[in-house]
C-alpha positions as semicolon CSV with decimal commas, in nm:
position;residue;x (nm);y (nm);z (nm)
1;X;-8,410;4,326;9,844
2;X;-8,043;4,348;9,993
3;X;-7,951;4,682;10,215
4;X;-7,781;4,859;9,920
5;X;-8,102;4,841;9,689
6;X;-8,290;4,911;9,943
7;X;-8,090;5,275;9,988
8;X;-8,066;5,270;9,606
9;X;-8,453;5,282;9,581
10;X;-8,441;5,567;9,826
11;X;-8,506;5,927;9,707
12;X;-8,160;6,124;9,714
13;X;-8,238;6,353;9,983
14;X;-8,402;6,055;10,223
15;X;-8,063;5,866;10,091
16;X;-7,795;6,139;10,163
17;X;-7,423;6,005;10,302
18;X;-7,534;5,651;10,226
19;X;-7,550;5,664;9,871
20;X;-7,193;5,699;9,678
21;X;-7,186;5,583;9,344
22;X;-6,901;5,318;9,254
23;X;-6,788;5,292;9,632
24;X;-6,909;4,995;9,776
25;X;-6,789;5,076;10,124
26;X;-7,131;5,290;10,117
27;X;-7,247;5,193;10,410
28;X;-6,953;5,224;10,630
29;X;-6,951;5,559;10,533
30;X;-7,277;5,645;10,613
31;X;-7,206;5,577;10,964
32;X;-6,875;5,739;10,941
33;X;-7,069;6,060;10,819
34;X;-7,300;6,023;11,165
35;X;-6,949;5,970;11,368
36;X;-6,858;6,334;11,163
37;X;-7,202;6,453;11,311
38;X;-7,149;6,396;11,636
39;X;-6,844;6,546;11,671
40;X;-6,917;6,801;11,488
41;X;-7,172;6,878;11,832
42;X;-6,846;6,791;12,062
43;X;-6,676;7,052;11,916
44;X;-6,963;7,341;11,942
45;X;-6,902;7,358;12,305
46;X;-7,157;7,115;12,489
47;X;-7,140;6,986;12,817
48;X;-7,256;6,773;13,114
49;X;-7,512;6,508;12,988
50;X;-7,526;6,620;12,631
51;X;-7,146;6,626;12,602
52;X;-7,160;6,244;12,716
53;X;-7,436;6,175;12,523
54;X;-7,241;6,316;12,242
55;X;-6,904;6,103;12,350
56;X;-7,090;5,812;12,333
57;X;-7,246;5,865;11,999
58;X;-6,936;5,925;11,892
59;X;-6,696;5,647;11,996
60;X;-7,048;5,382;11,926
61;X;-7,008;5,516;11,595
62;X;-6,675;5,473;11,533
63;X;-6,669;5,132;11,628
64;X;-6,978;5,035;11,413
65;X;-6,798;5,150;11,108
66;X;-6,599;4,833;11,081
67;X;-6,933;4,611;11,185
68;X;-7,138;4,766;10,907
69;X;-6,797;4,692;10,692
70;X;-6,808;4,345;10,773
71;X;-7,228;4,276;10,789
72;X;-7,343;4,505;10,558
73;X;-7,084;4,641;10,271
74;X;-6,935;4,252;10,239
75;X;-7,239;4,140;10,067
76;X;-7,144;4,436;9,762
77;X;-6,925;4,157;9,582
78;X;-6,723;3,848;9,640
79;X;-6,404;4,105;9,571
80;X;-6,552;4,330;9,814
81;X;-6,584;4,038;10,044
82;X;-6,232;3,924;9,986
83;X;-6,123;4,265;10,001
84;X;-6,310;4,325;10,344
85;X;-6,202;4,029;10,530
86;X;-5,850;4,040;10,376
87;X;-5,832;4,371;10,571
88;X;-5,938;4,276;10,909
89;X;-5,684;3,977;10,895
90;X;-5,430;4,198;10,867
91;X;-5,564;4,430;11,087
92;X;-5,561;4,156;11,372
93;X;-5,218;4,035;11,265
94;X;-5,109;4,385;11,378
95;X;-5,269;4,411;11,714
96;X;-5,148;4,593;11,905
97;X;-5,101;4,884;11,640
98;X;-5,276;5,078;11,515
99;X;-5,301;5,258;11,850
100;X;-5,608;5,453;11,687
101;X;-5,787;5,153;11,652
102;X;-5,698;4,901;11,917
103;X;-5,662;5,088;12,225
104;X;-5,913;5,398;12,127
105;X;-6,189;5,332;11,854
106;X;-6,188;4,921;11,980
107;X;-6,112;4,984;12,386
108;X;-6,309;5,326;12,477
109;X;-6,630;5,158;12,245
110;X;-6,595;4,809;12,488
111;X;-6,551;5,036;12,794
112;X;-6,853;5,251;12,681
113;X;-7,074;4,996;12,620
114;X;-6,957;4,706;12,860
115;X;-6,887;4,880;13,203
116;X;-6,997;5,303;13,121
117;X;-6,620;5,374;13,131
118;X;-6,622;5,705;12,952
119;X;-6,220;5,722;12,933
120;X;-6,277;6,069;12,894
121;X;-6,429;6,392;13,036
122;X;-6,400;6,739;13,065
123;X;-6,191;6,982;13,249
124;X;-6,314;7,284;13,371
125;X;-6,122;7,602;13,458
126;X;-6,340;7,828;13,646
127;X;-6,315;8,238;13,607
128;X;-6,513;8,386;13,949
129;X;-6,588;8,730;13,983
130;X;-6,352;8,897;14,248
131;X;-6,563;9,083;14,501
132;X;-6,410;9,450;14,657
133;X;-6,547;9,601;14,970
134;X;-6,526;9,925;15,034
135;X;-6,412;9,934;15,392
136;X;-6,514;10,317;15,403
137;X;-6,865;10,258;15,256
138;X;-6,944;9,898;15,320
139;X;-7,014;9,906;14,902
140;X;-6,938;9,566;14,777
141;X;-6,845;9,581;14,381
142;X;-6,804;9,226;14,165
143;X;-6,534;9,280;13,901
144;X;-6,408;9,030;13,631
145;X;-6,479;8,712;13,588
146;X;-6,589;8,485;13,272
147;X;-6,786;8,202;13,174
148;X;-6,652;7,838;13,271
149;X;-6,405;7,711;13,021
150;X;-6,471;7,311;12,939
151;X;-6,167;7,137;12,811
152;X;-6,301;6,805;12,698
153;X;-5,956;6,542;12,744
154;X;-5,907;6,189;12,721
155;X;-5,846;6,067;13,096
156;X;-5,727;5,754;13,059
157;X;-5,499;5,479;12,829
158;X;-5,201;5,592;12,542
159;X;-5,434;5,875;12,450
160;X;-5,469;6,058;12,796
161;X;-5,444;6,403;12,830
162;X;-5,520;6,458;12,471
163;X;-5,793;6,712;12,317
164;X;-6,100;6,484;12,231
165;X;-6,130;6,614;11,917
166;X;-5,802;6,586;11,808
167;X;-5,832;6,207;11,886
168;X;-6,163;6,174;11,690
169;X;-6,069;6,341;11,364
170;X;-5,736;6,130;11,431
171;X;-5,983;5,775;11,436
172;X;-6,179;5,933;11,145
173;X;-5,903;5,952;10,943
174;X;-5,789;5,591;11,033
175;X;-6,133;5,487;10,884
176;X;-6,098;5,725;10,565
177;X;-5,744;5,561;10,489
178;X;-5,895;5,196;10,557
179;X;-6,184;5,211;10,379
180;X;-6,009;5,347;10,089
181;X;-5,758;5,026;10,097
182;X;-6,083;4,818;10,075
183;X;-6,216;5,034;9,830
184;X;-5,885;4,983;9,626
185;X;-5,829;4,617;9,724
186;X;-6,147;4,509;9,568
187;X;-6,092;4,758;9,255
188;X;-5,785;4,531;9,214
189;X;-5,957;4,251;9,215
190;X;-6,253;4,251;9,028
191;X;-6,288;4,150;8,680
């Protein structure tokens, strides 16, 4: 049984993001609705090990989208196939650009999983209580102060300094757009 009967057979709730009816970029976009996940816990606020843990869920993700494309969703039809490979050729004929892909979904993903280069991190901006003595009394009041603020940026490369989830939403959209070529592309093309 190939991978998309396989989720076909599946009961829709076990099924979920992986099953689209008449999109046979299926499941590409199952992982691209796990990337979505995971950033979706970026942005609530974590931080320290979960917030990397998180980062590189995230950028693994994003990168897998295009393997899954090309392992997985090119078996759907020999116009899918066409479709699919016609779209990485050109996408390697452009290289350097897109930006999104090459140097961020492509680089950070090889930096992640070849040396545990994060490329990114997360500022913090510290609010401490101010402490008053009384020099009459001795009486020591704390005033002020509030929590740590964690600004997750991208530290390095043509993305640095940039919010992390602006930058993610930016590579999810790349996907969106290029799966939707494929999707069209092999529309066009079948009988």
């Amino acid at each position: 049984m190939r991978p998309t009967e396989e989720r076909d057979a599946l009961p829709e709730e076990v099924a979920g993001p992986l099953r689209v009816r008449g999109i046979m970029t299926q499941a590409a976009r199952g992982v691209l609705a796990d990337c979505r996940e995971a950033i979706a816990e970026l942005k609530a606020g974590v931080h320290g090990d979960v917030w990397r843990r998180r980062w590189i869920t995230a950028i693994v993700l994003l990168r897998a989208v295009g393997h899954v494309l090309e392992r997985v969703d090119v078996r759907s039809s020999d116009a899918y196939r066409r479709a699919i490979e016609g779209a990485w050729d050109s996408l390697r004929e452009t290289k350097p650009e897109p930006a999104i892909f090459w140097s961020f979904i492509n680089d950070v993903r090889n930096g992640i999983v070849k040396e545990y280069d994060m490329a990114a991190g997360q500022n913090a901006i510290i609010h401490p209580p101010m402490g008053i003595i009384n020099r009459k009394t001795g009486a020591t009041t704390s005033i002020g102060g509030k929590p740590t603020e964690y600004i997750p940026v991208i530290n390095s490369g043509p993305f640095a300094g940039k919010l992390q989830s602006e930058v993610l939403e930016q590579a999810v959209a790349w996907w969106e757009s290029y799966l939707g070529d494929v999707d069209r592309a092999a529309g066009a093309s079948e009988p």
